[in-house]
N, C-alpha and C positions, 0 to 999 in steps of 0.2 A: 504494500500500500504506500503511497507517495504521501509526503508530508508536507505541512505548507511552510515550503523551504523559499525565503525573501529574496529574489535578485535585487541588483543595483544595475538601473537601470541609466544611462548616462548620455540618452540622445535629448535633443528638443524635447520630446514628446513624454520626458519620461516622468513629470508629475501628472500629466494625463493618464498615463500607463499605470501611474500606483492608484491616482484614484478611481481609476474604473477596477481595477481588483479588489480596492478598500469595499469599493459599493458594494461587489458581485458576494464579497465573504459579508459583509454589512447587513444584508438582506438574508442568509442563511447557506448559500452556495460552500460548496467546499474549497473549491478553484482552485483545483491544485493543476492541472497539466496546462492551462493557457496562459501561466506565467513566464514558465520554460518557454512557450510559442513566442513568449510577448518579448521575451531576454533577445534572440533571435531577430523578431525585428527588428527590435531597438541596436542589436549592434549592426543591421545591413543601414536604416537610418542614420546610423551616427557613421559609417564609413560612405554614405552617399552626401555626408556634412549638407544633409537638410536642415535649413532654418527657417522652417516656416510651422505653425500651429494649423498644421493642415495632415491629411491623406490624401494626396491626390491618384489617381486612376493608374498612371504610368509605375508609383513606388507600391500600391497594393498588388499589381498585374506582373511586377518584375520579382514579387517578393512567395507571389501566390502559385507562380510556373511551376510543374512538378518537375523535380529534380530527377536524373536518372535513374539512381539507388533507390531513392522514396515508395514504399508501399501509399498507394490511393488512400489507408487509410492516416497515415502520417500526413497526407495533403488534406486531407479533410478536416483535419485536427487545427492545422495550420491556418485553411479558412476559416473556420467556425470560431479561432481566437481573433483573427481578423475583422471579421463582422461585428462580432461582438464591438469591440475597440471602435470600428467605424461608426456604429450606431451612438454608443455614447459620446462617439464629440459630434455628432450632427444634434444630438440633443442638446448640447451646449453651445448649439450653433457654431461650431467649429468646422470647416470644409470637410469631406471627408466620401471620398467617394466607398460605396459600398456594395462589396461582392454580392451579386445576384443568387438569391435564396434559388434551392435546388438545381442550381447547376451541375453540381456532383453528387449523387446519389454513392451512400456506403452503403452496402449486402453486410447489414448485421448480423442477420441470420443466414447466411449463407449454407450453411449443416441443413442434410436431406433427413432427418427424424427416419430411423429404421423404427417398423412396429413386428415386435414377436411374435411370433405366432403362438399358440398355447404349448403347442409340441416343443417349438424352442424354448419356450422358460420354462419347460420341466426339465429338457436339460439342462437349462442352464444350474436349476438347483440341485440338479441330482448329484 
């Protein structure tokens, strides 16, 4: 189980970035893997020496791209912390363009459910 372990966050954006965490665990959330997400951004942000109190389209779209190594679910994870972040500075009126909902769909459930048959679970407890 992950633990809600503090980054330092060191771009422009990065008292935005703690208090939309503060909010998210504020309200009852646990938030522990979209801090790591948000660490992440915040150092491609702080090495593209953005200074502006914005998201714009071009740094969410270059930061959202799936990597070659990356499981679809790691890019999901990646979006879903980004949206997240977008939505609260457009709530504070802040620019922030924001990834379009269901774009990527995860297979949660991906596992086909085998059902036994009666003769199988007698073996199996025999």
């Amino acid at each position: 189980m992950k633990t809600n372990k503090n980054y330092t966050y060191q771009s422009v954006l990065r008292q935005i970035i703690e208090s939309y965490i503060a909010e998210k665990r504020a309200v009852g959330y646990k938030f522990t893997k979209a801090p790591s997400c948000l660490k992440s951004f915040d150092t491609i942000v702080t090495k593209e020496e953005w200074k502006e109190l914005s998201l714009p389209k071009s740094l969410v779209l270059k930061w959202t791209a799936k990597n070659p190594d990356e499981t679809e679910c790691n890019r999901t994870h990646r979006i879903s912390a980004i949206r997240g972040l977008s939505q609260y500075m457009a709530r504070l009126n802040y620019p922030a363009y924001i990834y379009p909902a269901g774009t990527i769909r995860l297979e949660r459930y991906s596992c086909i459910p085998y059902i036994f048959s009666e003769v199988g679970l007698n073996n199996i407890f025999a």
